[in-house]
Each structure stands twice: as C-alpha cells, then as structure tokens.
N, C-alpha and C positions, 0 to 999 in steps of 0.2 A: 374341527373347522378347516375347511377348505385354505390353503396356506397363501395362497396368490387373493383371496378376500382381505389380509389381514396386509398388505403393504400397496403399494400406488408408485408407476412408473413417471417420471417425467423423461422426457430425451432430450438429449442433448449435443449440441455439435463435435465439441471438443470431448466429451467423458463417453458419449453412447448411453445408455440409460442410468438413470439413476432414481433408486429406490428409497424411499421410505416411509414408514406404519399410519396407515390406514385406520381410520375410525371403525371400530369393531361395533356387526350388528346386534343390537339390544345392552351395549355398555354406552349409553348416552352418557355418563357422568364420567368416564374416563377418555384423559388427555394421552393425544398421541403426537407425533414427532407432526402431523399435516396440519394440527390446532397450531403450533408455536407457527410452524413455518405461513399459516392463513392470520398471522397473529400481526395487528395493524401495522406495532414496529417493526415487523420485517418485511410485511407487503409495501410500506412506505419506499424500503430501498429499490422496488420498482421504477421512483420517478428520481431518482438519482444516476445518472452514469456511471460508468467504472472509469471511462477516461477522460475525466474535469471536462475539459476544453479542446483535446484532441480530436472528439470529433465533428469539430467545425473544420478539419482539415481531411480527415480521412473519412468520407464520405457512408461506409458500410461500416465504421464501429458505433454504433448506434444501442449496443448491447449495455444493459445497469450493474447494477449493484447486484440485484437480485439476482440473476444467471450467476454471479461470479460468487456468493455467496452459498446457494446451491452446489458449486461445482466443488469449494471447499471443504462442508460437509460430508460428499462424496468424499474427497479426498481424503478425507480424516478415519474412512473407513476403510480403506484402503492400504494406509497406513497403519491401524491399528490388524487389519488381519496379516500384513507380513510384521510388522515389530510385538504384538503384545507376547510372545516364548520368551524371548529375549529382557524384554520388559521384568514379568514374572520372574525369571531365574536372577535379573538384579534386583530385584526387591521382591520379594516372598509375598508379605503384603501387597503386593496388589490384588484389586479388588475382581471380581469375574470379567471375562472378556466381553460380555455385551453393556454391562455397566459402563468398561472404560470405553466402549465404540461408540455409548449412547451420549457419553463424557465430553469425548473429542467431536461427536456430531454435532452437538449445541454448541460448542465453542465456535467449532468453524461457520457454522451458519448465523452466528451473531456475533464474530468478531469487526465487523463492521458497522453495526447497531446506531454508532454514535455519529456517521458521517452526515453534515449538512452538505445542501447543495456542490455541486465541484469536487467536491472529496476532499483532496489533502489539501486543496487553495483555501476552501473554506477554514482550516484547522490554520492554515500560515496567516490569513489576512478577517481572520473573525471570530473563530472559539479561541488566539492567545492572548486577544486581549483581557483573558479572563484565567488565565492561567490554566488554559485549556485543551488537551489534543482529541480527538472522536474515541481513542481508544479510553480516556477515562471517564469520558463522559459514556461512553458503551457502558462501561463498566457500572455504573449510576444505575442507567436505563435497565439493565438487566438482573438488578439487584432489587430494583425498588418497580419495576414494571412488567416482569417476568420471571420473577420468582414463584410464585405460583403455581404455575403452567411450569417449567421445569421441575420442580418438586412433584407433580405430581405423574412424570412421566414414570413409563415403570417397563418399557423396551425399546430396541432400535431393531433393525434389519437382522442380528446376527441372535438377538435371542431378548428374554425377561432377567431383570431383576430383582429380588425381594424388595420388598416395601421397607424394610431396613436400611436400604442403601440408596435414600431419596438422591437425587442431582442436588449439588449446592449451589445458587445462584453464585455465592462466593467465590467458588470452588473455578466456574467457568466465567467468571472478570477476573481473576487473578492468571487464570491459563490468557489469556485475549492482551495482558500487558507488559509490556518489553519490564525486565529488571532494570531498576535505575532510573526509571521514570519521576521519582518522588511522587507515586499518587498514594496516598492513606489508606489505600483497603491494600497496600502489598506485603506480605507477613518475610518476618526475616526465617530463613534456613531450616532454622530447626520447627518452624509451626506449620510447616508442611511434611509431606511424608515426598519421600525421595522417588519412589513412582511421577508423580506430580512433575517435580523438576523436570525430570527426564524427559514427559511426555512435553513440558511449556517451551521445550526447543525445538517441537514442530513448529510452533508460532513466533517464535523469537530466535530462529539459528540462522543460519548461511543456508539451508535449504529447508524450505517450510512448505507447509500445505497450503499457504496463501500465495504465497510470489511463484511457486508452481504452477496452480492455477492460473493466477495471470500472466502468468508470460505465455504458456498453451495459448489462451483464450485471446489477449491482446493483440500476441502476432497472429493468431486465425484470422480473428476480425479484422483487421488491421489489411490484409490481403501480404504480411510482411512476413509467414513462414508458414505452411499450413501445418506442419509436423513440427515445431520450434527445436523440441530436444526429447531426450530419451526417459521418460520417465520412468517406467518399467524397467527400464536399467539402474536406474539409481534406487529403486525401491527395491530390488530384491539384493543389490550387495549391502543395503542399509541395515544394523543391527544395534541393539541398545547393547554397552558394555558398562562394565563398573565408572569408567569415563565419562561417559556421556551416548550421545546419539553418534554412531560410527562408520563410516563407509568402508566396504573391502576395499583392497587399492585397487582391484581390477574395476572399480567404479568411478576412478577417477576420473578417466577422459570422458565419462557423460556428466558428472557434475561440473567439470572445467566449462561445456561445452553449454551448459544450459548457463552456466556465473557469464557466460560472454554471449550468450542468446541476451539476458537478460538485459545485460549493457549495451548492446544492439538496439531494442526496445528504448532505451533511455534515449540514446544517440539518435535516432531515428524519428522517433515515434510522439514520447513524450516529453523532447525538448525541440522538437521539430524549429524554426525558426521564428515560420507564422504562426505558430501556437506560442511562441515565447511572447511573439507580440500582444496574443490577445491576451495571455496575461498580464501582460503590462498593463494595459488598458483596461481588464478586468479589476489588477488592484486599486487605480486612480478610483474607480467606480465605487466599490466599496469604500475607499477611505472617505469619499463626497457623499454616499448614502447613508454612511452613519447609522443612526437608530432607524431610519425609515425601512431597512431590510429588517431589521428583527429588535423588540425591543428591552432587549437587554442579555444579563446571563443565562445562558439554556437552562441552568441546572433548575435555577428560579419560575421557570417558563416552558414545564414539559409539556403539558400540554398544546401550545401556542409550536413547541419545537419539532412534536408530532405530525404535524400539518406543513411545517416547510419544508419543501424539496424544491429541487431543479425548477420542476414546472408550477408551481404555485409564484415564486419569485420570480421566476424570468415573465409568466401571467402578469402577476404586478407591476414591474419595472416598464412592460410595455402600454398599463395606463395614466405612468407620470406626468408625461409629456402635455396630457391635456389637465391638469390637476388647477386650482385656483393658485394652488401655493407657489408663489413666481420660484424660491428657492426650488421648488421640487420639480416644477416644471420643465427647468433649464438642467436638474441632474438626467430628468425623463426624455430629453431630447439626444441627450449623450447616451444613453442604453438603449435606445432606437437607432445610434449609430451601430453599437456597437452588436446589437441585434441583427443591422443588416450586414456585418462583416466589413464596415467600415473605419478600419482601423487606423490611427493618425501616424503609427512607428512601423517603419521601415528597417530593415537591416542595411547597413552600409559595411559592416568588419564583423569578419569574424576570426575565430585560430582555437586551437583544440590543445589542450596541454593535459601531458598525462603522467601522472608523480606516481614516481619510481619510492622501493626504499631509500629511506634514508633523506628525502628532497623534502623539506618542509615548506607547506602551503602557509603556514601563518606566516611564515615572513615574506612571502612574496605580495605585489601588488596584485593579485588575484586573490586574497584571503576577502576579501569583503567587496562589494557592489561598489561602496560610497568609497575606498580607497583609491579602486582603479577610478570611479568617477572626475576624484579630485586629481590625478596624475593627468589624465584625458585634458579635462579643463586647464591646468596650467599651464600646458604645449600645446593651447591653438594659440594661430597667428592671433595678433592683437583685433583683426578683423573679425574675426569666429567667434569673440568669449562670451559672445551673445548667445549662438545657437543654442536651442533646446536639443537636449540629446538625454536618452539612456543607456545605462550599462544595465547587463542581464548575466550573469555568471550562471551558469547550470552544471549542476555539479550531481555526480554519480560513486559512490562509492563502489566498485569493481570490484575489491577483493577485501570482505568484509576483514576484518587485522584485528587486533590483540585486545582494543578497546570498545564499549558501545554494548549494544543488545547482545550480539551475536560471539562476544569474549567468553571463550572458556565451553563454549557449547558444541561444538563438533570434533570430531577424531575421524582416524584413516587407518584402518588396519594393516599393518606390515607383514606380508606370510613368511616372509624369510627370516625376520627375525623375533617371527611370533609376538610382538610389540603393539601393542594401541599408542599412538603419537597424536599430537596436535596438528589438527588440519591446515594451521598455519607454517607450517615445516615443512610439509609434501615439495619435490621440483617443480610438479608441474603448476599447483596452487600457486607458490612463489612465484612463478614467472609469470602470473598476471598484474597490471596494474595496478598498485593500491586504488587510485581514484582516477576520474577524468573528467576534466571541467573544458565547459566553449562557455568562452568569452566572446560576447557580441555587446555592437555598440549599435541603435537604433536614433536612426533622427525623424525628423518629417518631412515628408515628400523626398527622401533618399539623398538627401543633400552631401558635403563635402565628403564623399566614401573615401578618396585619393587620399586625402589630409588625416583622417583617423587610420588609415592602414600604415600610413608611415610611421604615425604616433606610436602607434601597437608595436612596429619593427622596432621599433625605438628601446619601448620598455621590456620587450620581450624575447628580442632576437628576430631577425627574418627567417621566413619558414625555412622548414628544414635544420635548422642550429637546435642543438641540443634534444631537447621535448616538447618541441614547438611543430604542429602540422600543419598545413592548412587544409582546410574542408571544405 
C-alpha cells in the first residue's frame, strides 16, 4: 500500500507539518491515531483556548486547546526519535519504538482532556472545589471514555505494534500526572517498570513536551517572540541516563534560555495587569454563579461535562441577563459587563520581587493574597478604611528547585568530569531565580494609587532596596 495513503498531514505555524495515521482503505473496523484525535473529547478542546483570559488582551492569540495539544503529540515524537537509544540501553525492557511513539503520542495529545473552560482558572476557582485538578479528571476521562479507542490502536507515524502490546488507558493517566498529586490511580515505584518513569519526565520535569510547545506557540501567537528558544538544540544534547532525563552541558545556555523565555511569557503575557484584572472579576463571577455554570461534580456529570467549553458558557452567561429569575438576572447583567471588557479593578501599585536562595516567601507579607490584604488595610488613613480594593499576587516559579513535580527529574552531563549531576547544581541554572512574584493592588476607578505605593514602600522597601523592582 501506497505509504502517504496510510498517514494525514495537518500544518502548522509553530511545528510545520505534522503527521499522523490515517484510516486505512477497506479496514473499516480498525482505529487509528485520526479516530481518537476526531474523538468528541478531544474535538471539544477546540472550543477551549490555551490562554484562559489572555486573549481578551492580546488580540491574535485566539489559538485553543486543540492546536496546542496537536502540537504536543507532535512533540512527543520527536522526542521519542532522539531519546528512545538511550531509553532502551537504560532499561532493556523497553518495549518497540513505535509502541513507545504511539505511547507518548496519546499522552501528549490527551494530556489536557480534563480542562473546563479558561483552563487552569477553571481548575483554581471550579473543579477544587471538589478536590479536583483537569489533570485527574483527564485521567478519569481517558480511562473510562477512551479506553477503547486506545486499546485498540495498533500504530503511529514511526511504525505497528503486535496486538500483544495493546496502549493502556492506565498506562497514558498515570504518564499526564505530576507525582505527588494524591490522585488514586498513581502506582508507587516499584509497579511500574523504569522505562515509564523515565519517559513521565517529559510531562512532569523542568523541560517537557507541553511547556515547550507552549511557550513556542504562546509567544508566536502572542506576536511576543516568533522563534522563542532553541528547541532543536535542547533536543539533541537531551539523553536518558541511569539518572534520569539528562542535558549535555553544552545544552545548557538553550535550556537556561527557554526557563527565562518561559518567565518572560508569565511576566508578560499571562500575568499581564489587565488580564489580572479580568481575573479578578472573572473569579467574583464564578463564586456568584455557583451551580448555575455547572451542576455539580464533573466526575458525576460526564456527560453534561462533555458539552461545556468556553463557548457554550460564555453562550449561556450572555442569556442571564434577561432570565425571570431576579437572582440570575442581576448575576447576568455582571457577565454582560464583563463580556463587554467592562471591568470594575484598576491597577494603582505594583513592584516585582524576585527570591533568591535562601530568602523565604512564607514569611514575608507576600506569602498569601489575604496577608498583604490585611497589612494594606491596617495602614490606610482613617479616611480610606472604607475603600474597596484588591491584592493580586502572581507568582512564577523560575527555576523549578529540589521540591514539587519536577524533584529529582532532570540531570546535566559534565564532560570533564565524565559525571551525570543534578540540574539543580549547574552555575548557570543556579543563577536564575527561584521564583518571581508582582504584587499589585487594584481599586475602582483608580483611586488612591499615591497612598498604596507608599504603603508598599513601607512593607517592602522602596524600589531599588534589596529584591524590590519596579515595573
């Protein structure tokens, strides 16, 4: 059979084309990688964005889910034709190279599966109240809604697998979720095989095939880097060792360079100021809509959960306003504001602090919202203790450190002293960041700015003192 009948191109801005298998003619009853990806939970992330709320500010990122989830899959094979040598010689057992391509392509193209509208807003101000983030709920959906259609795939782009070596719906929700999550389907150490590990630090390390893609794609769209960083550089000094996933050192200054692309993108992008705002005002929205956005737990409600995205609810929300129900009405009249970009918060202050080692954030008045909230409020004049104000802390972790997902998963190869090291040791790593947080205060109608800057000089230092910038 003709070899270009058997796969299907899509193109794309940031990757250039990307391939994968094609319904073969006269095998009607066999699945292929274009069934899962035509498969409703993954054409749903169509009507989702990649950047929540950012693009009510950046006018051309208008790009979803779905581009970004496409562009990961890709990625994953990309990844797998320079790491699976390396792979193999640290684990013998691993299984054939299109198996593991086919492996990593369903991971990456359904590790997003679980996001409701907004993306991660939705996971902070709506799936925790149910002890929930999109990545365990993905994991649900792909277990109990796509397992089928996975099981019964049997090639990707790079080659077949025996019928012996079905995809485990399992196999790909355990690769999609950070260790240390506490979600129920995560097996401890030993009931995985050590291939497995190795590969779930593309999805869970300091450089992955998701935060890749989107920083490429973010800052494209975004009109904020059209080349962002060097990925083809970091991909070919990348190798698997008995450690972990490992960069040559000669690949450092592009990984350095994409960890502070990346925080670029945060700083920039998607903490922007008037995006902070509409978050603000997006979460007032939500905590007053209550059950009327969705009614109740997703896990309880897949079906019902199928059908929400971005454009069904923001559909909804804009026929409140006329509703019988006075309550729902006057919420519907607030998400008509905030539909037309009529937002009530203002920025009046802001300042940029950036923790070094050793500088501990929990004891400062930046460790929490309601903290600095209450320091703010105790030092206005006796005349201000009225004003309506919010604090907004946005916070970036920079140089991902010793604890969290990304602990114990990456290395840096030393050639002079023939050494695999912790990536958290390297000069040039260490000399970024641990984290950076802007601290802004928002009032309405831009009221007392003079009076909160001085407060801030107050609690914080005046710019310039210490780790204090202004922006």
């Amino acid at each position: 059979m003709d070899a270009h009948q058997l796969e299907n191109l899509s193109h794309d801005p940031v990757h250039g084309y990307i391939r994968f298998v094609a319904p073969q003619a006269g095998a009607d009853n066999k699945v292929c990688e274009r069934d899962v990806i035509d498969h409703p939970w993954v054409q749903r992330m169509r009507q989702i964005r990649q950047l929540q709320t950012a693009w009510w500010v950046f006018p051309t990122a208008e790009h979803s889910r779905f581009q970004h989830i496409l562009g990961v899959m890709h990625l994953a094979s990309a990844a797998v034709e320079r790491l699976y040598d390396s792979l193999k010689e640290v684990d013998p057992s691993t299984p054939s190279k299109p198996y593991v391509d086919g492996l990593m392509r369903m991971a990456g193209l359904l590790h997003d599966v679980g996001h409701g509208p907004f993306g991660h807003f939705f996971d902070a101000n709506f799936l925790s109240r149910f002890d929930l983030t999109h990545e365990r709920l993905g994991a649900l959906i792909i277990e109990q809604e796509l397992g089928e259609h996975l099981a019964a795939l049997r090639s990707s782009p790079l080659g077949e697998w025996p019928e012996e070596h079905a995809l485990q719906a399992t196999d790909i929700a355990w690769l999609i979720q950070r260790p240390g999550s506490g979600a129920p389907s995560l097996d401890t150490l030993s009931e995985r095989p050590r291939w497995m590990h190795l590969l779930r630090s593309l999805f869970c390390g300091i450089y992955t095939i998701d935060n890749m893609d989107f920083v490429l794609r973010d800052a494209f769209m975004t009109g904020l880097n059209p080349r962002a960083f060097d990925l083809q550089r970091i991909l070919h000094y990348s190798s698997f060792t008995p450690s972990g996933l490992t960069i040559h050192e000669r690949g450092m200054p592009a990984l350095v360079h994409f960890l502070s692309m990346k925080a670029e993108l945060f700083r920039s992008v998607y903490f922007h100021r008037t995006v902070r705002a509409i978050d603000l005002e997006l979460a007032e929205l939500f905590q007053e809509s209550g059950s009327y956005l969705f009614p109740g737990d997703p896990r309880e409600y897949l079906t019902e959960y199928l059908q929400l995205t971005e454009f069904s609810l923001l559909t909804d929300v804009r026929r409140w306003h006329a509703s019988p129900d006075p309550k729902l009405a006057k919420i519907g009249r607030r998400w008509l504001d905030w539909l037309g970009r009529r937002v009530r918060w203002t920025m009046v202050c802001q300042r940029n602090l950036s923790f070094e080692e050793g500088q501990s954030e929990n004891s400062s008045v930046f460790s929490s919202s309601s903290i600095l909230a209450a320091c703010l409020r105790d030092q206005l004049p006796a005349e201000f203790r009225e004003v309506q104000f919010r604090v907004d802390l946005a916070r970036h972790i920079h140089r991902p450190h010793t604890v969290g997902a990304a602990a114990g998963m990456n290395f840096y190869y030393e050639s002079s002293t023939d050494k695999v090291r912790a990536l958290t040791t390297h000069g040039l790593y260490r000399r970024l960041p641990i984290s950076h947080t802007i601290a802004r205060v928002y009032t309405q109608d831009g009221e007392c700015e003079t009076i909160f800057s001085n407060i801030m000089e107050k609690l914080i230092g005046a710019p310039g003192d210490d780790d204090l910038t202004n922006m």
